[in-house]
C-alpha positions in Angstrom: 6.3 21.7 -10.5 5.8 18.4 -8.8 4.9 15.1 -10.1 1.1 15.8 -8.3 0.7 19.1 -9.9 1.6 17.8 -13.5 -0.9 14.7 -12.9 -3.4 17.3 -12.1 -4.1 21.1 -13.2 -5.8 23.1 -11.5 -8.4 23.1 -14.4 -8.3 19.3 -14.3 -12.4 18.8 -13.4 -12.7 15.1 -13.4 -13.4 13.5 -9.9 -10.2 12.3 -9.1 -9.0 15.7 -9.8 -11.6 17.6 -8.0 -10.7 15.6 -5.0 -7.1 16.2 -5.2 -7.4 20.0 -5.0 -10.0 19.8 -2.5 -8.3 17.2 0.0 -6.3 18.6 3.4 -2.6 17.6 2.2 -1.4 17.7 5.5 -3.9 14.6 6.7 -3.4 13.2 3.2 0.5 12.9 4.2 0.5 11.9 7.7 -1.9 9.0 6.4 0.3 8.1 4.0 3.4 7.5 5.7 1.1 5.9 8.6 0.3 3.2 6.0 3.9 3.0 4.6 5.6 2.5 8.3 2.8 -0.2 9.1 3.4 -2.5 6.6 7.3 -1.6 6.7 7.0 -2.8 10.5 5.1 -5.6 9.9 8.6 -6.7 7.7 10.5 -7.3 11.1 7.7 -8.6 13.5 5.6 -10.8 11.2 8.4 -13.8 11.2 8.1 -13.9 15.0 4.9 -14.5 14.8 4.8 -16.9 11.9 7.1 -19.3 13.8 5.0 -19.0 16.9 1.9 -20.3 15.3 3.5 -22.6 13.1 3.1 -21.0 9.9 5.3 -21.9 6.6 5.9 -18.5 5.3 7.4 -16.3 7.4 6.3 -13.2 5.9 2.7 -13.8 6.2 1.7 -11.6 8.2 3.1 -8.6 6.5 2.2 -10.0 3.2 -1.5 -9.8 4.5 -0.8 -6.2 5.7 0.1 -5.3 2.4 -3.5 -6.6 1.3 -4.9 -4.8 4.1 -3.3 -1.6 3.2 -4.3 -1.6 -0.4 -8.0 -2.3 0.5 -8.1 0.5 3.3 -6.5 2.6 0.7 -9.3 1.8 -1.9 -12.2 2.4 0.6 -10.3 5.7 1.9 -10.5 7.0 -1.7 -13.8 6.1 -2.5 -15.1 7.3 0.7 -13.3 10.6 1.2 -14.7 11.5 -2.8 -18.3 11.6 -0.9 -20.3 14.8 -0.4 -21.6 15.1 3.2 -25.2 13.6 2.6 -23.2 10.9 0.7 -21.2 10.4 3.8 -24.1 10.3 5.8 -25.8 7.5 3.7 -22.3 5.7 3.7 -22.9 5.6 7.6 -26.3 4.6 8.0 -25.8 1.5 5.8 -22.7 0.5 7.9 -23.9 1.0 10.6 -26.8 -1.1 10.1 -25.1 -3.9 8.2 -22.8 -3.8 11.0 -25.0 -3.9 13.8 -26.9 -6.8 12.4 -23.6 -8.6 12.5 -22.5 -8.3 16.0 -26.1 -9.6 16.7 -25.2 -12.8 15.1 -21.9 -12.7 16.8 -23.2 -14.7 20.0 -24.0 -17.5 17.4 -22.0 -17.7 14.8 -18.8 -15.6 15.9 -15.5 -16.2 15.7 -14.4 -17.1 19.6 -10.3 -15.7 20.2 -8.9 -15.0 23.6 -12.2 -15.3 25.5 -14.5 -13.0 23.3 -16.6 -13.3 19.9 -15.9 -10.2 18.3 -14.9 -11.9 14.7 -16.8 -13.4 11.9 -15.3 -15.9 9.5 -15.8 -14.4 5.7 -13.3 -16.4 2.9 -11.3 -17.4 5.0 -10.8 -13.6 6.6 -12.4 -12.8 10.2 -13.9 -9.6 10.3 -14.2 -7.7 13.7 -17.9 -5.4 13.0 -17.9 -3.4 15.8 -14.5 -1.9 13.8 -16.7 -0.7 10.9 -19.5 0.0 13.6 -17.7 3.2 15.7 -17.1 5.2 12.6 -20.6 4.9 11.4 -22.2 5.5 14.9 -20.4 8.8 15.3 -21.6 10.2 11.9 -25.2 9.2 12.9 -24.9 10.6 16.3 -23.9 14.2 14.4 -26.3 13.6 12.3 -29.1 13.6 14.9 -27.0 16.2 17.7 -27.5 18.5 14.6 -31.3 17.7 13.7 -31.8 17.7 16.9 -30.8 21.8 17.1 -33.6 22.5 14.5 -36.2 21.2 16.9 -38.1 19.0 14.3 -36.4 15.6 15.7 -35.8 14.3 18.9 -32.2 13.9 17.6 -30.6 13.6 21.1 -32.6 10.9 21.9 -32.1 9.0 19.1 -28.0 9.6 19.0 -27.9 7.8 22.5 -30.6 5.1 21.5 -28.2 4.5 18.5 -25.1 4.5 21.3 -26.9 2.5 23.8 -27.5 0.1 21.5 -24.1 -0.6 20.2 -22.8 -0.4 23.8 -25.3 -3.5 24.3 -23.8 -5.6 21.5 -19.9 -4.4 22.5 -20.5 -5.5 26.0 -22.2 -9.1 24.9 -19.1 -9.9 22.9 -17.6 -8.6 25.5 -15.8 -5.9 24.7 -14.9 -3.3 27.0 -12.1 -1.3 25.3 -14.5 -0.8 22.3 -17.1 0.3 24.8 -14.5 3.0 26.0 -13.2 4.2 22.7 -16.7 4.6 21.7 -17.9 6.2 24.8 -15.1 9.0 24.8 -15.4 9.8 20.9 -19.5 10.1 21.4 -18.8 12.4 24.1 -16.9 14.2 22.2 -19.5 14.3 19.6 -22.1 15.5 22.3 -19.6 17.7 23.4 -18.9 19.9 20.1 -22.6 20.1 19.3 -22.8 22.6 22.2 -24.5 21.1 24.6 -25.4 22.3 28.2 -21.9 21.3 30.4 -24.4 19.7 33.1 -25.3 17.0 30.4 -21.7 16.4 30.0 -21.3 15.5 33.6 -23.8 13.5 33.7 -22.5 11.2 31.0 -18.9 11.2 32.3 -21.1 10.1 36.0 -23.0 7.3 33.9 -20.1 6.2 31.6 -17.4 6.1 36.0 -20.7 4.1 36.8 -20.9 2.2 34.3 -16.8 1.3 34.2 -17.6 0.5 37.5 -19.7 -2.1 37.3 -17.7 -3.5 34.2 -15.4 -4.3 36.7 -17.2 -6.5 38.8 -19.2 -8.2 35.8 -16.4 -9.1 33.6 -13.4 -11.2 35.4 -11.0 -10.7 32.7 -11.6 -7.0 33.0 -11.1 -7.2 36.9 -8.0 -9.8 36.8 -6.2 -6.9 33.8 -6.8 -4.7 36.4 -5.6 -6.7 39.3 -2.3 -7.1 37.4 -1.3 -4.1 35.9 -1.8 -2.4 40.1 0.2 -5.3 41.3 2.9 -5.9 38.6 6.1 -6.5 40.8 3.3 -9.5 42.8 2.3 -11.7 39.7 4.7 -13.9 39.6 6.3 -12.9 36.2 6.7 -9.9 33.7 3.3 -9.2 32.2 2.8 -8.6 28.2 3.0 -4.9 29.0 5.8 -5.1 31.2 7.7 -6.8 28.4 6.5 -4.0 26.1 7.5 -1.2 28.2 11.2 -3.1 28.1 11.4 -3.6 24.4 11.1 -0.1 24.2 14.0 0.9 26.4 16.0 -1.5 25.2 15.8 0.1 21.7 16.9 3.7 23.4 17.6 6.3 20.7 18.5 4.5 17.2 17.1 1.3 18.0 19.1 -2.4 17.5 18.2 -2.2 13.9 16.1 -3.3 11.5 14.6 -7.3 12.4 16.9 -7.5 15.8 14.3 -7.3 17.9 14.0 -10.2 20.7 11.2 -9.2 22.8 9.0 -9.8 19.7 9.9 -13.5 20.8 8.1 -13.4 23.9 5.2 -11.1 23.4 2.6 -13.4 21.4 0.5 -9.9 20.6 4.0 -7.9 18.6 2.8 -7.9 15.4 -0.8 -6.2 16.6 -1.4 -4.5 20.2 2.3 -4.2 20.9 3.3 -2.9 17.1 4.3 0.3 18.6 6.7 -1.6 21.6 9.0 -3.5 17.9 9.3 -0.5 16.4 11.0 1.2 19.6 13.2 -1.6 20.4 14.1 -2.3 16.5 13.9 1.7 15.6 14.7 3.5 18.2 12.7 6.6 20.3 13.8 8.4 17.1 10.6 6.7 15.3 8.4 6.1 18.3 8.8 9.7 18.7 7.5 10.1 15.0 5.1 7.8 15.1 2.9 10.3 18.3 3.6 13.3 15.7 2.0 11.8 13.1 -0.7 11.2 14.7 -0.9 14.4 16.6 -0.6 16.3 12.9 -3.4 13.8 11.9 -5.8 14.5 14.9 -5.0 18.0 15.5 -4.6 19.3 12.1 -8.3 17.4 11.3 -9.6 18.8 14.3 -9.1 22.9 13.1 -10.4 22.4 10.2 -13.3 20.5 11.4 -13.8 23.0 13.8 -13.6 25.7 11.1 -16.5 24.0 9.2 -19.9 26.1 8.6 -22.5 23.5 8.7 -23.1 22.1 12.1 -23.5 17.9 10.9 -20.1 18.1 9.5 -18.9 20.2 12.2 -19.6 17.6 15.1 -19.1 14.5 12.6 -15.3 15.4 11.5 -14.3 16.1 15.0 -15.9 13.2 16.5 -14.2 11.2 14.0 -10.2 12.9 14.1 -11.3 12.3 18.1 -12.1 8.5 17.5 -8.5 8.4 15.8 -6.8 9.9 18.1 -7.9 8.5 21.6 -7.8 5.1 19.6 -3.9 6.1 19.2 -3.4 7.5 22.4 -5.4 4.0 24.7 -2.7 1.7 22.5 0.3 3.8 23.4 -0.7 4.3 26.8 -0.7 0.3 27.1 2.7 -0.1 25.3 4.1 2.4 28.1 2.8 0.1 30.7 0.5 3.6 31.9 -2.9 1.6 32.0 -3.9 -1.7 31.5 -4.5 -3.7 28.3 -6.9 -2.9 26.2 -6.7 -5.2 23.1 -6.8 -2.4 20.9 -4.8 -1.8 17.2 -2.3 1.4 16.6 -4.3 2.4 13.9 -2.5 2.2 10.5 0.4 0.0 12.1 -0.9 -2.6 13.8 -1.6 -5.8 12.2 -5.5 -6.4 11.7 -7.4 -6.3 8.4 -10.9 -5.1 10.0 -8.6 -2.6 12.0 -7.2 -1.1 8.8 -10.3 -1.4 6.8 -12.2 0.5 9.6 -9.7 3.5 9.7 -10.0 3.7 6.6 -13.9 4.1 6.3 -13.1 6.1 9.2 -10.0 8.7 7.9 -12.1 8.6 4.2 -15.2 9.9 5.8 -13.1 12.3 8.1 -11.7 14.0 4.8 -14.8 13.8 3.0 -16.5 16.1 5.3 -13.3 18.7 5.7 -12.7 18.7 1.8 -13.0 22.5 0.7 -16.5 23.2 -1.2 -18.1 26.8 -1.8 -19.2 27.9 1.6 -18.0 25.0 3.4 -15.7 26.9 6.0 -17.3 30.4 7.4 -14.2 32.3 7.5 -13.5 31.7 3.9 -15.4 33.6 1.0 -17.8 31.6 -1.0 -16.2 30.0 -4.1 -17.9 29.6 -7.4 -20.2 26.3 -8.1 -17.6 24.6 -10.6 -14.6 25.2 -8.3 -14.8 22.5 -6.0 -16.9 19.2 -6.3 
């Protein structure tokens, strides 16, 4: 019997043992060693970046990401111990708390790299919209399944509760946000079963709207601009340099901290996490890195999919959805296939609001696929004191 098992019986009824027995093990695990190989990682870029900006201890970043990693932790265990109405709560007070904060953010935010996305807290900046995305998919199920009883105009208020968000992301600006959050409500709108002409007429709005993104926002036009004409601007690019590091780390990698591309990429330790760990690891770990996430996403997307109750339904697989394309846009960037996005490998990357915000995002994932009586159809109803 493993060490689990001995910590908790199967009779053991106290919270912590409810939720063990009641938690996906195969989401707990890939989460897990997500965490671990992030702040492992962080070990061989964080130095890097420590003597770039000047900073005495050389492991400062990863000491932080250790910090990180133990709060997201915290908040992932206390969130995924929620019942669904908890979860729903949980959102709407994010939500709004974070909403009010990216309203300040033209004010008082924290300015980095053209945009005021951050807010300065203890010395900390915290990046709302990261806690925001999470909470506005929940809502969104929330009202896509009110909205099928017919008492609420839930549709209407899911993409007043979108619009609105896409307002503040787009003041800040920020467009790969926009995106992310775009895709992940669509897929939202998409599992609560609605007609497939609405669907094309959000992806028509959302080509329209990327469209004139394009022309509003320079920076947005000019990342464009460069990633078509690569071989014309007059040097290798932050992604070209990525897609490099990571064939020159071919199968086993040049080991552990013998990185040298970290050197000239100022963004290693965050956006380009994934580019070290091929050129230090190897495609050996890159490789692992895509199943893990694919076992996270796809694995949380059949059992959300197996899930009786419509709100938890639309809300898990919106959320495995907002993981995984989050995943997918920051790889795609590292392999030079589209351009930058500023966006964190989730779990890897360096960021505290990043890791914070997968973990309010993973905890409320689990909490809404844990096993409770008559929460999947194709399972028997269990008894009352079985599950909590």
């Amino acid at each position: 019997m493993s060490s689990s098992q001995h910590a908790f019986q199967r009779t053991d009824r106290s919270r912590l043992g409810l939720w063990w027995w009641t938690t996906d093990r195969w989401l707990l695990g890939a989460t897990a060693v997500l965490l671990i190989l992030g702040v492992i990682l962080q070990f061989g870029t964080s130095p890097a970046a420590a003597v770039r900006l000047g900073l005495k201890s050389p492991f400062h970043f990863a000491i932080r990401q250790c910090i990180f990693a133990g709060l997201g932790v915290t908040i992932l265990l206390f969130v995924s111990q929620l019942s669904p109405r908890g979860v729903r709560r949980a959102a709407l007070i994010v939500y709004l708390i974070s909403m009010a904060a990216m309203m300040t953010l033209p004010f008082v935010g924290h300015v980095a790299k053209g945009a005021g996305r951050w807010v300065d807290i203890a010395g900390f900046t915290l990046q709302p919209s990261e806690f925001m995305k999470p909470a506005l998919i929940v809502l969104a199920a929330w009202m896509f399944s009110e909205g099928r009883k017919g008492e609420v105009p839930g549709t209407t208020i899911a993409f007043v509760l979108y619009l609105a968000a896409v307002a503040l992301l787009l003041m800040e600006p920020d467009v790969g946000q926009t995106i992310l959050i775009t895709a992940a409500f669509g897929a939202a709108f998409w599992v609560a079963g609605v007609p497939t002409s609405w669907i094309l007429a959000l992806g028509g709005v959302s080509a329209a709207g990327l469209t004139g993104v394009y022309f509003a926002f320079p920076h947005v036009s000019n990342r464009v601009h460069t990633f078509l004409h690569q071989d014309k601007s007059g040097g290798p690019t932050q992604v070209h340099a990525a897609a490099e590091a990571i064939a020159a780390g071919g199968l086993f990698g040049k080991g552990p901290g013998e990185g040298v591309m970290k050197l000239e990429i100022p963004d290693m330790h965050t956006d380009f996490a994934y580019s070290a760990a091929a050129e230090e690891y190897g495609l050996w770990l890159s490789l692992l890195l895509i199943v893990l996430f694919a076992v996270l996403v796809l694995r949380g997307l059949y059992k959300a999919m197996r899930l009786a109750d419509p709100f938890e339904q639309i809300a898990a697989a919106g959320l495995f959805v907002l993981v995984g394309l989050q995943a997918f846009i920051n790889v795609a960037v590292n392999l030079a296939l589209i351009p930058t996005k500023g966006m964190t490998l989730p779990f890897i990357s360096y960021g505290g609001s990043s890791m914070l915000g997968m973990g309010l995002t993973v905890g409320m994932a689990l909490a809404l696929t844990r096993r409770r009586p008559g929460a999947y159809a194709s399972e028997p109803l269990a008894r009352a004191g079985d599950f909590a």
